[in-house]
Every structure is written in structure tokens, then in C-alpha cells.
C-alpha positions as CSV (number, residue, x, y, z in Angstrom):
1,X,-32.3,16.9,-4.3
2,X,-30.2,18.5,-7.2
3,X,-27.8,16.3,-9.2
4,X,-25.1,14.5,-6.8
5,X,-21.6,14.0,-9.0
6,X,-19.2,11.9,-7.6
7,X,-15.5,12.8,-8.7
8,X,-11.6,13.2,-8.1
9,X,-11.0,16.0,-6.0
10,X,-9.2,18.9,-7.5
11,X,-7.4,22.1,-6.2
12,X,-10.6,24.3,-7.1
13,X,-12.9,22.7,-4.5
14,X,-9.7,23.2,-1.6
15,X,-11.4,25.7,0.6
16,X,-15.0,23.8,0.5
17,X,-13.2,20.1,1.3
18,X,-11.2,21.5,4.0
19,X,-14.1,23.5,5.5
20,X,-16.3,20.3,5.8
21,X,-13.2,18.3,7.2
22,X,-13.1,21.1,9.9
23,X,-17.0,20.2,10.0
24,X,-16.7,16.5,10.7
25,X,-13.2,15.9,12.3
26,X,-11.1,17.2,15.0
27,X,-8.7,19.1,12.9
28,X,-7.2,22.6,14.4
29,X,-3.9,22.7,12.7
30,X,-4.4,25.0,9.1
31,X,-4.3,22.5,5.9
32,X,-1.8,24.4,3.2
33,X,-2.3,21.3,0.7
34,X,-4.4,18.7,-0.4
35,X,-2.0,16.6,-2.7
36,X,-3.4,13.7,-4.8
37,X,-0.7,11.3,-6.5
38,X,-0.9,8.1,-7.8
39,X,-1.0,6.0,-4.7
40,X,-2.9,8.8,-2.4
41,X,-6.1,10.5,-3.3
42,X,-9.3,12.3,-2.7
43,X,-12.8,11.6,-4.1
44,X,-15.7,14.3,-3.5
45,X,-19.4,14.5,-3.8
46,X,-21.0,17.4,-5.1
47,X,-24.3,19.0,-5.3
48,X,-24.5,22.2,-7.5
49,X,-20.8,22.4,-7.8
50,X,-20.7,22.7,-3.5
51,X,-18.9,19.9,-1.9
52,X,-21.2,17.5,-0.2
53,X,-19.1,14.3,0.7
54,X,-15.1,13.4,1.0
55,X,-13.3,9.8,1.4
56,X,-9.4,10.2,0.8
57,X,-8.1,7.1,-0.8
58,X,-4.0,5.7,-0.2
59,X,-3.1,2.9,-2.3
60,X,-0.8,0.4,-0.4
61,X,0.8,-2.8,-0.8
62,X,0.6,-5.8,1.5
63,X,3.4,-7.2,0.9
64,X,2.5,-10.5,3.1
65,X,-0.2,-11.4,0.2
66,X,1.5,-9.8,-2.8
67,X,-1.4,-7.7,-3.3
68,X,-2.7,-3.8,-2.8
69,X,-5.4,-2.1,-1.1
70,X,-7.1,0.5,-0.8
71,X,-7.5,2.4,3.1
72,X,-9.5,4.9,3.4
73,X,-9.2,8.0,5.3
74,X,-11.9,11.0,6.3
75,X,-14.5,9.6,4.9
76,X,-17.3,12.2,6.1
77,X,-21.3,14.2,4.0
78,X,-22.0,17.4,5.4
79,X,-24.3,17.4,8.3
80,X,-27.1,18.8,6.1
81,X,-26.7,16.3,3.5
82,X,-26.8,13.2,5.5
83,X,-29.5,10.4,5.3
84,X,-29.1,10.8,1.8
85,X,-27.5,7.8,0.2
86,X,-24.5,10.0,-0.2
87,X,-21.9,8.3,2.0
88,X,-23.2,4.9,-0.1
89,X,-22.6,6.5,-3.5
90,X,-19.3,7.4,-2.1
91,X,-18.3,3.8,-1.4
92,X,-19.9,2.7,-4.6
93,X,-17.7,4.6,-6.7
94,X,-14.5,3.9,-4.6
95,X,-15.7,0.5,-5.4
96,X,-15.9,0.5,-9.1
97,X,-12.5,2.5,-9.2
98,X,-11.1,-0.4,-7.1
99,X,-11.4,-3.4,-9.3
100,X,-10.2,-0.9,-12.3
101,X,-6.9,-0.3,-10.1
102,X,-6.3,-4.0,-9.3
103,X,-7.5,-3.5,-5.8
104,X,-8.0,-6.8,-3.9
105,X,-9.3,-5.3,-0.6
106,X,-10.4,-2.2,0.9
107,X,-9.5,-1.6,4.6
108,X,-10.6,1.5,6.9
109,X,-10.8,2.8,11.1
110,X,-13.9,4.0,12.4
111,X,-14.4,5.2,16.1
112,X,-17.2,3.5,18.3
113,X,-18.5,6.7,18.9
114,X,-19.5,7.4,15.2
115,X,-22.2,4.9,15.5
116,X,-23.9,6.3,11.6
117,X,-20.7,5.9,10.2
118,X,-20.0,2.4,11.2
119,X,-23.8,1.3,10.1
120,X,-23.0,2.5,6.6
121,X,-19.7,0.5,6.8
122,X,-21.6,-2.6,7.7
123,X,-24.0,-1.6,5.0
124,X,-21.7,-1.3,2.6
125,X,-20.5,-4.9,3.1
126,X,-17.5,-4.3,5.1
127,X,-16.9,-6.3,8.4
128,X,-15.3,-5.4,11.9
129,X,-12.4,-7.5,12.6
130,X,-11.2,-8.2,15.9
131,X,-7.7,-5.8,16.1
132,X,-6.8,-3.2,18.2
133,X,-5.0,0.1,16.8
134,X,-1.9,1.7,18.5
135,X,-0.8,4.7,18.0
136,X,2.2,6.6,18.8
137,X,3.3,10.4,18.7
138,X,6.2,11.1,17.7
């Protein structure tokens, strides 16, 4: 395998990131933007310059425990990359930019169905905790 960078995502690699969310997750609406700010991000892997790997980042406060944290959002490698040690570089890197950032936790969803996914989680060190999510259109 060629060189894997991790990075910040920027505008130049739009059409490739949205294109692999497409891949991955049940998105049909048309994504217009990709905005990165200093409390919401994205972080890519690439492989020869093509887009290989995305986690999006938002920085929020807990304001129970004084603190912030990370959660993290479509965090997804392209089909043909997986088993690669890609998804783990990702979380590595989100990692090391966390304790630069003052980060005291890192908090993300996962479906039961995306039984890879939740391996590398529990890999990765992160634990299941016993919750249930709501969710409500509007």
C-alpha cells in the first residue's frame, strides 16, 4: 500500500469525501458544503492524494463536568481500503489532536448492525455504555 496521510479536510477533496459518505451512509439529500470551524471539523485519510478514510470531529462542552469533548460523526474507509489499519490511524490521530485541544473525553454512536465498526471502537479502547438514543424529527 502507497503512503496513507492523515489530515484536516479541505475544500479540494469535497467531491471525493462526499462521494465516499454516499458510499458508507444513507445520505440522499445533495451536500452543498462541508464547513470546518473551530468547534466542528473533518479529518481525512488519503492514499495518492484520493480520499480513503473520514471521521468529522464537533468540539462540545459538558457543562455538568466543566470540561469538553470530542463526538465524533461519519466515521467511515472506503470499502476497498478496509482491513487496513486505516480506521485505527484515524482514531490515533484524532487522539493525539485531542490531548493538544484540552480534550478530556471522546464520545461517538455506532449502529448494532455495523458489527466492523464497533470492533474497531472496542479496539480502539472505547467502551459501550448502557444509554439509549432518542431521536426526534422536527
Amino acid at each position: 500500500m502507497d503512503e496513507l496521510v492523515i489530515k484536516k479536510y479541505s475544500d479540494v477533496y469535497f467531491e471525493e469525501v462526499v462521494k465516499l459518505l454516499k458510499s458508507i451512509f444513507d445520505i440522499n439529500n445533495n451536500i452543498d458544503l462541508i464547513e470546518d470551524n473551530a468547534n466542528s471539523f473533518s479529518i481525512i485519510a488519503t492514499i495518492d492524494e484520493k480520499v480513503v478514510g473520514h471521521i468529522r470531529v464537533d468540539k462540545l462542552k459538558n457543562i455538568g463536568k466543566n470540561c469538553y469533548y470530542y463526538y465524533l460523526n461519519y466515521i467511515c474507509v472506503d470499502s476497498n481500503y478496509q482491513n487496513k489499519n486505516i480506521g485505527t490511524a484515524l482514531l490515533n490521530y484524532i487522539f493525539e489532536y485531542a490531548k493538544g485541544d484540552n480534550i478530556k473525553y471522546i464520545e461517538l454512536t455506532s449502529n448494532k448492525k455495523r458489527e466492523v465498526a464497533n470492533h474497531l471502537y472496542l479496539k480502539a479502547g472505547f467502551v459501550i455504555r448502557d444509554t439509549n438514543v432518542f431521536k426526534k424529527d422536527i
